[in-house]
N, C-alpha and C positions, 0 to 999 in steps of 0.2 A: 508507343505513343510519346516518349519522351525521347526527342533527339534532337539536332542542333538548328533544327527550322524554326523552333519556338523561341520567344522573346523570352520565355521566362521557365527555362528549366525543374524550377522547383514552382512548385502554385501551393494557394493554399487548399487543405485538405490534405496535401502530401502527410505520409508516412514517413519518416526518414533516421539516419541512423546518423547519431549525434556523438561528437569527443569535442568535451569542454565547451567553447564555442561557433565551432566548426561542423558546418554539415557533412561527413563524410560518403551518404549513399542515398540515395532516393529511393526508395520499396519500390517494387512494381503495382503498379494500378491498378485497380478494381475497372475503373471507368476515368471518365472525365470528359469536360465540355469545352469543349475549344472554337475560338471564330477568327478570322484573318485580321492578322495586324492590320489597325487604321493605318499606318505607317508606311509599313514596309510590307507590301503584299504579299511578298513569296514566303513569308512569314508566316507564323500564326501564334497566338496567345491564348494559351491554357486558361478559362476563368476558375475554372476549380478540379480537383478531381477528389476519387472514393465518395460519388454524392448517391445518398441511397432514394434522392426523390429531388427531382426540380421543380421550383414553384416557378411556376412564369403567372408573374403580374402583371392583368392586361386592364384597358378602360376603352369602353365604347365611346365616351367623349368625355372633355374636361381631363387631359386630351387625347384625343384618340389615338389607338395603338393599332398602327394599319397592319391587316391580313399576313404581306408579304414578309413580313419581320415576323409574324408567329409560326408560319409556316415553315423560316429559314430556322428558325430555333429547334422547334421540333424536328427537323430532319437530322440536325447536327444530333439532337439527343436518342433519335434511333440510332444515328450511325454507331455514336459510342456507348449506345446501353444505357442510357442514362431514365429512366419514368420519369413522367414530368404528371403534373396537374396545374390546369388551368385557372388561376384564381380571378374572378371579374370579381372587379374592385369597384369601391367608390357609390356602390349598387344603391346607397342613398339621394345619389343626386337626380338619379334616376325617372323621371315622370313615367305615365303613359303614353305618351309619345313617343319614350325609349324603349319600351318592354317589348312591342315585335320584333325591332331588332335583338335586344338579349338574347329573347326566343329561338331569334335563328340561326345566333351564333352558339348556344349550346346546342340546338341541332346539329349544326354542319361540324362541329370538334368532338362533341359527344358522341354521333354516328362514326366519325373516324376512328372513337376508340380512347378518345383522351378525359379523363373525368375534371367536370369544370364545375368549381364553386363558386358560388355570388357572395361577396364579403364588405362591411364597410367598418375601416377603425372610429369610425365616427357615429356610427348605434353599436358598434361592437356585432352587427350580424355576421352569422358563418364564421366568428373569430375562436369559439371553441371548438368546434369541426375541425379546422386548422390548425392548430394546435391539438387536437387528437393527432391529424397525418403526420406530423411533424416528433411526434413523441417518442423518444431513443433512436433518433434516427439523425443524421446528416444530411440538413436541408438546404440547399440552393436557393436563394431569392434574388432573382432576374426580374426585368420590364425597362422599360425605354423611360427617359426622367419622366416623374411626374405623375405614376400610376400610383401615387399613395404609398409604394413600400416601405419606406422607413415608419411611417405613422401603422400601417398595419404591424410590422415588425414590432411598433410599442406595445399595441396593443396587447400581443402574443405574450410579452412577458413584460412591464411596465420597469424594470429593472436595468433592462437595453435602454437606454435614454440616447437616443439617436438621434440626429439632426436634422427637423422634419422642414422642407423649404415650400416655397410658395408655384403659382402657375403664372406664369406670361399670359397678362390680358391682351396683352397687343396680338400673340402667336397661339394662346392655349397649349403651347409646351413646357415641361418641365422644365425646373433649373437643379443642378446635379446638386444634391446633400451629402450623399457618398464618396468621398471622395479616391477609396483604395479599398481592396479584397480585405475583407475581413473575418475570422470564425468567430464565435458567440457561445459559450454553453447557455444554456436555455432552462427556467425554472424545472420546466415540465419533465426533462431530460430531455437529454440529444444535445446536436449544434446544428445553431442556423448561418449559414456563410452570406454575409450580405456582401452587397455585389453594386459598381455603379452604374447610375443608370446607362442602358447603351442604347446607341439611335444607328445602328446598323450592326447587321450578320453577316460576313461573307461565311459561306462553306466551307469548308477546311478537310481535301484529301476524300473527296468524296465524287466517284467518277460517276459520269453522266449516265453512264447504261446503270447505277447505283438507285438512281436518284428515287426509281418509282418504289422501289422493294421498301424505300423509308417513308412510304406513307402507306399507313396500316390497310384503309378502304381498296385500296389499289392490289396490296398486297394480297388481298382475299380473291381477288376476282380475275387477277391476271394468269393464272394457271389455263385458263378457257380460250386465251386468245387463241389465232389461227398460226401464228407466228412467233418464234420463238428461237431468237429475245426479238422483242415485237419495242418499238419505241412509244407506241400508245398517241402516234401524232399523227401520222397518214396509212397506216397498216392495214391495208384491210383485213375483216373479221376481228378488229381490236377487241375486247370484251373490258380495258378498260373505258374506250370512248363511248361503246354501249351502256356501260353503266352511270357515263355523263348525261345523255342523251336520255336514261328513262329517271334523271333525278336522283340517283343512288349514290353518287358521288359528287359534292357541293361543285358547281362548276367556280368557284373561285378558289378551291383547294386545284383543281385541275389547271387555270390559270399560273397560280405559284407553282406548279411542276414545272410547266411549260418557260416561264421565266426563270426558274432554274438553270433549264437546259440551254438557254438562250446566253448569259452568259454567267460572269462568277463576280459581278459588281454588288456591292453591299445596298440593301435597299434603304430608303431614310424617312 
């Protein structure tokens, strides 16, 4: 995982072997989460590695955190063994008019396999929950600007005094507060590596006949197909199209496959 494609050789969470002030060796890695330089695409940029849990901070609106950016994360974090859980933020701004949709977005991530909490730093709900997952452990906090992370991150331990930014009323998008990788020790124990906000995932090293085996629902069901390796797009006897088709598998998680496969441009 570390070689000369990456922007950034050393990341933080690395391991490494130090003389005076001089890095002299990089450990090998446990894991690590990586997504394609904005930049320089043949690239790619390590956000952290040895994370024993990524939090991806999502919001249904205020502002919204589309589909295809959670699904390009989580694929990146099966690829490299990374667990993630899903934290839905913000879960006070929330009315009735919101709650079906919650509903069926914990369906459709929870059914995949991914556990999703409802959190707000601002009643403080699910913020102990969270801080339980998070306890001796090295935690990742991701989401695209503007899911509340830094303010949830206060909440977590009021001693991280982080710089919590506002929302674009013109856009409902975030404006970045984070401005570079950082680790945290954390009252509770562990580190939280806060992260800025990102508004695109390319895939990073992750080949197309790859793609389905990194979504868990798929992974369950595709032993059945007729065909094998079966693409899951015109195949017939698929077992995973059948299982689009009787409801088993969110058809907008089958979409982000398909867009996957489609090409390797970062979604925004």
């Amino acid at each position: 995982m570390q070689d000369s494609r990456t922007t950034n050789p050393v990341a933080v969470g690395d391991r490494v072997v130090v003389e005076g002030e001089v890095i002299r060796e990089v450990l090998p890695r446990t894991n690590c989460v990586v997504r394609k330089s904005t930049n320089l695409s043949r690239q790619s940029h390590v956000i952290a590695a040895n994370v024993d849990v990524a939090v991806l901070v999502v919001t249904i609106a205020y502002p919204e955190t589309k589909w295809p950016f959670i699904d390009r994360f989580l694929v990146t974090c099966e690829a490299y063994k990374v667990p993630v859980c899903i934290v839905l933020n913000k879960i006070d701004l929330y009315g009735e008019t919101h709650r079906p949709l919650v509903d069926y977005f914990r369906e459709v991530y929870e059914g995949a396999g991914y556990p999703v909490m409802e959190t707000s730093a601002e009643t403080g709900a699910g913020v102990e929950e969270l801080r339980a997952l998070c306890r001796d452990r090295v935690a990742l906090f991701s989401g695209v600007s503007g899911v509340g992370k830094s303010s949830l991150i206060r909440a977590l331990d009021p001693n991280l005094d982080l710089r919590v930014g506002e929302i674009s009323s013109a856009h409902l998008q975030g404006k970045h507060t984070t401005t570079f990788y950082e680790m945290h020790p954390i009252a509770s124990g562990g580190f939280l590596i806060d992260t800025p906000g990102i508004r695109g995932f390319g895939l990073v090293d992750v080949d197309k006949e790859e793609i389905s085996t990194y979504f868990p629902e798929m992974l369950r069901v595709m032993d059945d197909c007729r065909f094998k390796p079966c693409t899951h797009t015109h195949d017939p006897g698929c077992a995973v199209k059948a299982a689009v088709d009787e409801g088993l598998i969110a058809g907008e998680r089958y979409d982000a496959y398909l867009g996957m496969l489609e090409d390797e441009e970062k979604y925004r």
